[in-house]
DRENROTOR-643476 format. One record per atom (N, C-alpha, C): residue in one letter; x, y, z. Coordinates in steps of 0.001 Angstrom, whole numbers, plus 500000, padded with zeros to 6 digits. Layout:
AXYZ...
//
This chain:
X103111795873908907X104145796835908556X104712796629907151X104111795780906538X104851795467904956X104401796366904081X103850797437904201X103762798776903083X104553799438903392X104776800002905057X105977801051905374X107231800150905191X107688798981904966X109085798530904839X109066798503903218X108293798413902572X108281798577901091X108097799885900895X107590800955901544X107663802304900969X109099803166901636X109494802561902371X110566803344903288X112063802451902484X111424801145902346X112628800754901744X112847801490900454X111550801437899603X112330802513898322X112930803532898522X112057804632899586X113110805578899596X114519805817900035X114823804740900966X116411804257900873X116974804033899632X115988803143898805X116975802691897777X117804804109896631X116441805197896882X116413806169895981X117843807053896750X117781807243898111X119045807828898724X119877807386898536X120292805740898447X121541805490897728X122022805802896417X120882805701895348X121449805927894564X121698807538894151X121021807979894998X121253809494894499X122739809750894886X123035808747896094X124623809294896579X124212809796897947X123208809697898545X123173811218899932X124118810405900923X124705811411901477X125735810934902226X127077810124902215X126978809790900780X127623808564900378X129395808341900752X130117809852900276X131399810149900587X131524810076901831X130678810640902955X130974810754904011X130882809516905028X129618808556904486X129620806889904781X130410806061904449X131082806313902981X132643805587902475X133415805700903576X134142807136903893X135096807673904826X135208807478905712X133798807389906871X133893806430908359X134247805381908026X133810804469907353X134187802696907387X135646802805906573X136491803603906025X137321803405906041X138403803789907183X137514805076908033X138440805356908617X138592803886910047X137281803899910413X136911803001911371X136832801102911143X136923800785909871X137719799567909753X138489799202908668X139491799701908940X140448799813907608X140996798226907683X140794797586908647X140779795670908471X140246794856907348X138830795608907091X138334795413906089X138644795588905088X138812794525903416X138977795056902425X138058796202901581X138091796656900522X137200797430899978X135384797204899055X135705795549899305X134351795176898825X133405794632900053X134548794330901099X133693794129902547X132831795458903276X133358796275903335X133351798063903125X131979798185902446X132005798338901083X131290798315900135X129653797668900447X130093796679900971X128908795255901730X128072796403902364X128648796740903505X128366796992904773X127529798652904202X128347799260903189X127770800544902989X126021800134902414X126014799383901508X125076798865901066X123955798437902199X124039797378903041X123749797676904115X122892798399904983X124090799723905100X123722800526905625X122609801451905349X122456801245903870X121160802020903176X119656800760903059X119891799884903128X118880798970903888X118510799031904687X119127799049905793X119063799310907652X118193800738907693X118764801947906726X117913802929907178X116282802981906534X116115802078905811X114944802071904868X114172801221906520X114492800459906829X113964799899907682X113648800364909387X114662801238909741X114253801792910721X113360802796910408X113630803387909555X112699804813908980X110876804016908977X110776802871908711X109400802286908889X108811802269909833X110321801330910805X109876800990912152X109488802562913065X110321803322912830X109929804218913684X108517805203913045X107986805231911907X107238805295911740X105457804807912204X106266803463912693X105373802335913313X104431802621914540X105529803534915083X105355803516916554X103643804224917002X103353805177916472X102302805560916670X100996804496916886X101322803248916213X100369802121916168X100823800997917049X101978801215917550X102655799768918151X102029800375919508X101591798804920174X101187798548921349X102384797864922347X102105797591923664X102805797320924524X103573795931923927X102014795416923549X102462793501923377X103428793392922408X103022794502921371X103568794202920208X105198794606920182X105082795777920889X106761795975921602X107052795150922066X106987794329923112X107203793150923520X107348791953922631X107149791779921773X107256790758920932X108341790783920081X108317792159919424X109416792701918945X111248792924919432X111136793704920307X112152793842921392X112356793201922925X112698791688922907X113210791102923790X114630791244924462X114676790882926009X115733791672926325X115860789816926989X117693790052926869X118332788445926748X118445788396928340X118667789118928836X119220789107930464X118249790155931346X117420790789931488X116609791767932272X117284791540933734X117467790590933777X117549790134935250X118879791789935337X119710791802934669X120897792618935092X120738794429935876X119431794315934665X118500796095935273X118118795572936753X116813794161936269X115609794388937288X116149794019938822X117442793077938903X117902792572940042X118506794258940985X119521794655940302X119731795782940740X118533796951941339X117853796978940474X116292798006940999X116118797111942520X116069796199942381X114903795331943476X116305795603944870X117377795672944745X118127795655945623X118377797450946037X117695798337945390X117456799467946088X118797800225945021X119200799669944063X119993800666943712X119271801421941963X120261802647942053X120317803461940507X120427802609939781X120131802644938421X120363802376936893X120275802888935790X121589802977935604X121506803869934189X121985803428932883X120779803515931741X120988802616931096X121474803304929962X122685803132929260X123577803941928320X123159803286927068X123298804001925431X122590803189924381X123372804207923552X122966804023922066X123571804532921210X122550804640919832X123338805480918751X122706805346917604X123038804119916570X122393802950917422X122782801492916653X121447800890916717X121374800071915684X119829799321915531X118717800601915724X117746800098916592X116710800761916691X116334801366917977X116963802494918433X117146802942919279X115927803556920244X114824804060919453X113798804560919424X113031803445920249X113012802352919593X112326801193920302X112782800860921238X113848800872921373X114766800405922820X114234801430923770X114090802643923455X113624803392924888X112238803037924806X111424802955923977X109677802751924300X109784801094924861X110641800400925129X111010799216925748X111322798895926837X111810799677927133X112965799902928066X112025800956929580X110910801377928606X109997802273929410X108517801773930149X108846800614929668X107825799566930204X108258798379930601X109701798033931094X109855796646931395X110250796313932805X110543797407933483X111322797043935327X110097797679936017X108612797775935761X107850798573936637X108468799788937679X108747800453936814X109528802109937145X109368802782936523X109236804328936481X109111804979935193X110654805138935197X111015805343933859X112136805938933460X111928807110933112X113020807468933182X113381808986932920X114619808943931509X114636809916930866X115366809654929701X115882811055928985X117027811002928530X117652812641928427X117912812529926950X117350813630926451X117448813929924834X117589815130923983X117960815317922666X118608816677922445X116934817042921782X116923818287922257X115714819486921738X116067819575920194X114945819425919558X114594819744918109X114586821237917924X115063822139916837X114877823150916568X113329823569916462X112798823001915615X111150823324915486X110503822557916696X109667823603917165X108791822884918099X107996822408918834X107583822436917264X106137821780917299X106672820026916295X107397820251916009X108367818890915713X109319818020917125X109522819265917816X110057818618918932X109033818157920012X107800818676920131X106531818295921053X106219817371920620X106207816425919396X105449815223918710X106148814088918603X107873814353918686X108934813577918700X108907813053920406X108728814070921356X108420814072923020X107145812992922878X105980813861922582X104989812856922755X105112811389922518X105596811058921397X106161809232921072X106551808501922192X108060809420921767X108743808759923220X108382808672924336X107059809186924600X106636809167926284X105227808766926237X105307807674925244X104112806623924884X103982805791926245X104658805091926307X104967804211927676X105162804291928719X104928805839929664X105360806063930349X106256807200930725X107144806789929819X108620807579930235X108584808993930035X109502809691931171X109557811150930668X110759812084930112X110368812418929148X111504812676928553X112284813990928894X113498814647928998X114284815635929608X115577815867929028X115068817776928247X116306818079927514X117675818113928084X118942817498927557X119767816957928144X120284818139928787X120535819501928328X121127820339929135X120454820644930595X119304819997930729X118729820130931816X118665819131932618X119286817762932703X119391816643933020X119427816347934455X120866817031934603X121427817342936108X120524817720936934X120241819416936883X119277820003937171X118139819044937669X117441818093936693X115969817733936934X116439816622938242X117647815829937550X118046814408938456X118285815174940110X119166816325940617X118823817531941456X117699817446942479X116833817638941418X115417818051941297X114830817627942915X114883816262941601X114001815184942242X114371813946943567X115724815019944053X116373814188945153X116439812553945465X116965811942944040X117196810549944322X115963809720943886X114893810078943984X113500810000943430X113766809244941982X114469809435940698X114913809043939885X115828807347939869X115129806417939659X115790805232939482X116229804056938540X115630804889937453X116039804163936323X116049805337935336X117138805402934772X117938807020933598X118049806177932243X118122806661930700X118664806133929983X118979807384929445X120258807153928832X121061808726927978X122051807270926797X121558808296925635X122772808332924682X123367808521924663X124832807803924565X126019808521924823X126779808541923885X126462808603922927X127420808509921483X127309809767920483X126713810818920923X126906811777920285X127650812837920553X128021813821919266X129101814470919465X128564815663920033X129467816290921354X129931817926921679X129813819186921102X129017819984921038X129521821466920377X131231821269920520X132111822209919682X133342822532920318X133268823697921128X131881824205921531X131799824925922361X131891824516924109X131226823161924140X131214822738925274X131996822432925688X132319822678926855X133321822280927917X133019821134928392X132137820641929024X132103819340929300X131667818224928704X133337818124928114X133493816587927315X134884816322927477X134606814920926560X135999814022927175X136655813415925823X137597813515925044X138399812681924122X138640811709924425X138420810775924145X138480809257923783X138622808222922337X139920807352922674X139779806264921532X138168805725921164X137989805774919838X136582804869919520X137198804961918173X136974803464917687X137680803307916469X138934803909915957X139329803771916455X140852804087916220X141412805671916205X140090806831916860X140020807876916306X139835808527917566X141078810197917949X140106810762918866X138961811280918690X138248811060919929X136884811199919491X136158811905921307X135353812943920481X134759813840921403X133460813196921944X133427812841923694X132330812247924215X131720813177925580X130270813279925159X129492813888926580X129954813563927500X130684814561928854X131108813970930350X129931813395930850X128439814641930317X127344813961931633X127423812729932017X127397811625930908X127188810209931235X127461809864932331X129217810230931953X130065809717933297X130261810390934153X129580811272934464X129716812295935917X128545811856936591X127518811440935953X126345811395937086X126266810199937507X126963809069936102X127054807446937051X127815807753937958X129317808280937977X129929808525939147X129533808938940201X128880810597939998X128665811102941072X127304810788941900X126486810652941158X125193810068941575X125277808564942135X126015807896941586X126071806348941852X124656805548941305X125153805728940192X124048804929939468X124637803699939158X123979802551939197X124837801156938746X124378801575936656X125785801306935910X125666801675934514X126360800733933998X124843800656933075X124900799196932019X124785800043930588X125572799169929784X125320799057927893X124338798065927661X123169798898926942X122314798338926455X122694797719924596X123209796574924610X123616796314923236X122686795690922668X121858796472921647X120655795947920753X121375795026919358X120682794656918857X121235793730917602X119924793202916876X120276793007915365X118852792281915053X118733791542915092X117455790357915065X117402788886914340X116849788615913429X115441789477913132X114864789331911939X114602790764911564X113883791353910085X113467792604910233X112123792442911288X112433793943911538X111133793911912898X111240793496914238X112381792741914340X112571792102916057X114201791829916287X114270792166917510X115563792764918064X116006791782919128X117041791805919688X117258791265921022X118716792235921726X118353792383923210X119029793070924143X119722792696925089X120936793097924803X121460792662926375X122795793919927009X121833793345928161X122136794643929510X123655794053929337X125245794922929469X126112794470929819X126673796071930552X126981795158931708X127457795921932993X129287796703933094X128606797669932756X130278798569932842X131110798467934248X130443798028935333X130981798197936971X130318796670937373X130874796308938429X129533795297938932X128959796576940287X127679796006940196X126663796564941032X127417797258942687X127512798173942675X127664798887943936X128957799556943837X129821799287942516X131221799660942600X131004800915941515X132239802241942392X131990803650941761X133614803531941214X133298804119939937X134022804107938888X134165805802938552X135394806675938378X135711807819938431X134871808142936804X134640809288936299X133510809622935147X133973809432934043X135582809478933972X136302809015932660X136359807842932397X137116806801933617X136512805238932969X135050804968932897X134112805232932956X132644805085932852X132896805234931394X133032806271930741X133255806717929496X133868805839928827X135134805426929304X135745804752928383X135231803345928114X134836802839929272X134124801199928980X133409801285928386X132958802346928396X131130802355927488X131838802694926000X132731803442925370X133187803094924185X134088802396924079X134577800708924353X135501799798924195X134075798937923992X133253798914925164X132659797833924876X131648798402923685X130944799887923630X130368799938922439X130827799716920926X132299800287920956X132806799506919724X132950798014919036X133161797495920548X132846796075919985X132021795842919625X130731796004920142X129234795463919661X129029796125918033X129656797395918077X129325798281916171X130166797188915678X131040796526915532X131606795965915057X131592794573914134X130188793520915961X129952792711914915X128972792882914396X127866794208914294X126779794049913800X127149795663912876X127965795982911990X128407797024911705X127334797862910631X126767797148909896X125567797754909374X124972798867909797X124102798295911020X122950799087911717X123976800174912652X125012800560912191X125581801408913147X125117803223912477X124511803908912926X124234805309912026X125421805906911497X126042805223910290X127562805871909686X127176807588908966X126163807820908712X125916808946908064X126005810073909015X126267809593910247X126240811146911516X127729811462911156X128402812756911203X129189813267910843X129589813367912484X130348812191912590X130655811736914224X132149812374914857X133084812594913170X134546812641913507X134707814434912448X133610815083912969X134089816222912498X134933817425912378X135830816744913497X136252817913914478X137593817492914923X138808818010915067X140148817180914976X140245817337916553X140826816586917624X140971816865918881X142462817819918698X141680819152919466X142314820451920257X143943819675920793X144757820739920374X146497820249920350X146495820218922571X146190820706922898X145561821078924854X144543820231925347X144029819378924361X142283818867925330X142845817712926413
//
């Protein structure tokens, strides 16, 4: 992989300096750790245009990465927390975010509890861009399912479904109705209900998958449990643990967090 981290890294370097995104990557880390002074800030923005030179490789990668080599790459610190739960007959749903390398975490994650997973994701406008982005992700197994159709499929398949992973860190139309305002970084902030309606209502046992790096190229995971196993949690605290404890984890690894998504676009409604 040392041509795509040298060719992906330049073109990071070239996005920084052109500025892309730059005001709007200043503005989260100030809004979201104003603890920080302005050259710590500064660090982290820098950083942040490293981190994307490097995922932009890795996920490039994927077309060539094999099982082993996923495996080698993305180790998970605790498995036991998914695989014990599966083996005892229950749901798992594994919640993640746009931090580290997310991409890999599901082609990981899709080969490690002998289950298929199932996995909910937003539809690409073009799509014949969105059929090739599908195809990747369902390298390993897994099948992938546009999120507005989630319910519906989980429905479907009457319980049949035993291991889910959904992102839960992205933002709402302000069209949609089902979402939830929540503290995350110090900010209200607009979060998908699905998450927490189907761990609730479905009774899925729901874990944070907190990725982190160690070297470029290899990761480590750990399952941390929003409920302990068998206990139902109403759809708003689901939500909320999953952003207390996801903030913590952006926090100590603040880099690899995707600051360029325009996350806080939207002021929370004077009624929500």
């Amino acid at each position: 992989m040392s041509w795509l981290y040298a060719a992906m890294g330049a073109v990071a370097g070239m996005l920084r300096v052109a500025g892309w995104r730059r005001e709007l990557i200043r503005c989260h880390l100030e809004r979201c750790l104003p603890g920080l002074d302005a050259a710590q800030r500064l660090h982290i923005q820098r950083g942040f245009y490293s981190y994307l030179g490097r995922i932009a490789a890795e996920v490039s990668h994927i077309p060539g990465l094999d099982q082993a080599e996923l495996e080698g790459r993305v180790q998970f610190e605790n498995p036991e927390v998914v695989a014990d739960s599966l083996r005892e007959g229950r749901r798992v749903m594994i919640l993640s975010s746009h931090h580290c390398n997310w991409e890999w975490l599901l082609l990981r994650c899709s080969c490690a509890f002998g289950l298929p997973l199932s996995a909910a994701y937003k539809c690409m406008r073009n799509p014949r861009l969105d059929a090739t982005v599908r195809r990747l992700r369902q390298r390993f197994g897994g099948t992938m399912v546009p999120a507005k159709e989630i319910v519906q499929f989980l429905l479907q398949q009457r319980g049949q479904v035993r291991l889910l992973a959904m992102l839960a860190d992205q933002s709402p139309a302000k069209t949609n109705e089902q979402q939830l305002w929540l503290d995350f970084f110090g900010q209200d902030t607009a979060f998908h209900s699905g998450p927490g309606w189907i761990g609730s209502k479905m009774g899925f046992h729901v874990v944070l998958a907190n990725m982190r790096p160690v070297s470029r190229g290899h990761y480590s995971v750990r399952f941390v449990e929003l409920a302990a196993p068998g206990t139902r949690l109403c759809p708003e605290e689901i939500l909320k643990r999953y952003a207390t404890a996801l903030e913590q984890h952006v926090r100590e690894y603040p880099e690899q967090y995707f600051w360029a998504y325009n996350r806080w676009k939207r002021e929370k409604p004077l009624y929500a």
